[in-house]
N, C-alpha and C positions, 0 to 999 in steps of 0.2 A: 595665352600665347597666340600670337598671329598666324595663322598657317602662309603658307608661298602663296596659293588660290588668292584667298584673302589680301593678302598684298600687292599682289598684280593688279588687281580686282579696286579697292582704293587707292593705286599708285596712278593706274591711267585716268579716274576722273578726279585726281586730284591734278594731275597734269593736265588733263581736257581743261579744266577750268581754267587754271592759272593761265595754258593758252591763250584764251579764249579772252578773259579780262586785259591779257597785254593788247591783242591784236585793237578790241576794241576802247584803250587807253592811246593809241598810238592813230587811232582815226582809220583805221579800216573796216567801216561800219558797211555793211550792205544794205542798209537804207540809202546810202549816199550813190554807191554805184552797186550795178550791180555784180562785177567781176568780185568785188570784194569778198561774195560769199564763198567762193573756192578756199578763199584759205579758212576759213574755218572746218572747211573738210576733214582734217585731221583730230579737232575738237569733236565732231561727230562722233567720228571711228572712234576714240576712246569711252565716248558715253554707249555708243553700241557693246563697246565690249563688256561693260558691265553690265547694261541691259541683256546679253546673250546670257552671259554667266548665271544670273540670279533668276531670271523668268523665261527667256525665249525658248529656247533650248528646250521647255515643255510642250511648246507648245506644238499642237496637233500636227503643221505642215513639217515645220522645222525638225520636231522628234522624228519625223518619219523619217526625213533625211541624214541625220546623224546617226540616230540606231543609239545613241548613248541609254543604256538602261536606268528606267527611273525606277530609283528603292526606294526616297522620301518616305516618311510614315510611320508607324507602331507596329511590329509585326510580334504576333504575339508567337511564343518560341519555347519548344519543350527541350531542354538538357536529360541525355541519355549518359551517365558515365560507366566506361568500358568497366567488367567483373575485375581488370586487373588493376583500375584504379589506386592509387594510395588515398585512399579518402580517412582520417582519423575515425575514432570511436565516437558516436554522435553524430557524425555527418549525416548528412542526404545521401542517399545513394539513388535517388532517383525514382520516376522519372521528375524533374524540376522543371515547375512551371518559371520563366521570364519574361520580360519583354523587352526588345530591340528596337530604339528607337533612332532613327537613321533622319539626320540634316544632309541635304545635299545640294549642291548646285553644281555645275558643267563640271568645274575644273578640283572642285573640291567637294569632301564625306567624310562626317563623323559619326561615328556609331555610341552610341552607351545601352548596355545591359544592366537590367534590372531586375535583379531578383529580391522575396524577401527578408534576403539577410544581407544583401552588401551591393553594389555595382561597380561596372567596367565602365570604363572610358577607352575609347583607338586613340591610335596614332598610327601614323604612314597607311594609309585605307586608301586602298587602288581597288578598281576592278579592269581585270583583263580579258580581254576577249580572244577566245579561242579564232587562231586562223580559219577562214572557212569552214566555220563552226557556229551556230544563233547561242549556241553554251558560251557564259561566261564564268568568272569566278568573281567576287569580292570577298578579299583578303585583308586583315589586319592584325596589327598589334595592340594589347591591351593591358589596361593596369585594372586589378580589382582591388577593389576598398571595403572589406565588409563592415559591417557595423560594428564599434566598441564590442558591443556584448559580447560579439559572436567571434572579436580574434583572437582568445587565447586559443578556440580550437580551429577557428580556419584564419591563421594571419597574412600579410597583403601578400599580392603576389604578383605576377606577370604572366601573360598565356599569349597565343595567335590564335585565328577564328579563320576558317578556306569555307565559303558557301560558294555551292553553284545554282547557276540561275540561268532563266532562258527566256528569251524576247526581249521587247523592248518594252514594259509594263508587266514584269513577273508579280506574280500571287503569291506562291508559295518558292522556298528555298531549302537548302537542305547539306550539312556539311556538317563538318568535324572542329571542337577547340583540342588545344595541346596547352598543359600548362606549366612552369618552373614546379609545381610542386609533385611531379609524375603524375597529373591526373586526367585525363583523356575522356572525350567520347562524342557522341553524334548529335545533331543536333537538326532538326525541323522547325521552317518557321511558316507561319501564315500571315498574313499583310491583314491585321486587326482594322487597319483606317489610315488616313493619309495625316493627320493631327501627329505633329511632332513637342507641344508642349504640356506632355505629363512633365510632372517632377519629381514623382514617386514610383514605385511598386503598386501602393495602394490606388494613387490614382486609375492608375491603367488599369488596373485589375477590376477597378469600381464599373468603367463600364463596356467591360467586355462580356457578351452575352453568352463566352463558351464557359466561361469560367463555373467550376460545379458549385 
């Protein structure tokens, strides 16, 4: 599914172009004169805004000035769940090793967790910045899929995830999931490395050097 980010994001350089091909199907080439470059101004603005969205926005001068917090990354992440958990017979009860790995650009964040018995995927992932505050939070919603083997005893389900985080380049994070199935608890993470294409558990886990 398309997120809104994403559609904004190829909506204007798909209209930049289309612009852009008319102006210069119609003969207002700025080779010919040079006023002619003005109107492609607006073809610009639309390529910048993708270029903002997907790379600028990290970069060194720019991030300074936005303050937008960069999560991107594999942060590797311990699950704590609360004593009053509902956790079935057999469950983990902790503490569970995972790993959270965060896509992001300006306007858009997807998260998925991966533990090794099943993963989460988000949906609606904001982070909000506290008023007059360098604390933020990122917040989402989540679907977990465990593996065949393991859903007679733990079957799919739905939870939220609240981290708080501070600066603009945080390391480590730290917060609470909630899940449909009453099962709660804390949650610590550390920024493993900026590499957002594991695909597994195993992957991730292959070369993280804290791993016992």
């Amino acid at each position: 599914m398309t997120s809104p980010a994403q559609s904004i994001r190829w909506g204007a350089a798909a209209a930049s172009t289309i612009y852009g091909v008319l102006l210069y199907l119609l003969g207002l080439r700025p080779e010919q004169e040079l006023k002619y470059a003005f109107a492609y101004v607006p073809m610009a603005l639309g390529y910048l805004v993708l270029i903002f969205d997907k790379w600028a926005w990290r970069w060194v001068g720019v991030h300074r000035i936005t303050g937008h917090p960069r999560l991107e990354g594999t942060w590797r992440t311990t699950l704590i769940p609360s004593a009053e958990s509902h956790i079935p017979v057999g469950g983990n009860r902790g503490p569970i090793r995972a790993y959270l790995t965060i896509e992001q650009s300006y306007w858009s964040l997807h998260a998925t967790l991966r533990t090794a018995e099943s993963s989460s995927r988000s949906s609606n992932a904001t982070v909000d910045k506290t008023d007059g505050s360098d604390i933020s939070e990122l917040r989402f919603l989540y679907e977990n899929i465990p593996q065949v083997a393991h859903q007679q005893r733990s079957p799919r389900h739905t939870g939220a995830c609240r981290l708080s985080l501070a600066g603009r380049a945080p390391t480590a994070l730290v917060g609470r999931y909630y899940t449909d199935r009453f099962t709660a608890g804390d949650m610590e993470l550390v920024l493993m490395n900026r590499t957002t294409d594991y695909s597994t558990f195993a992957q991730a886990a292959a070369v993280d050097t804290a791993t016992p």
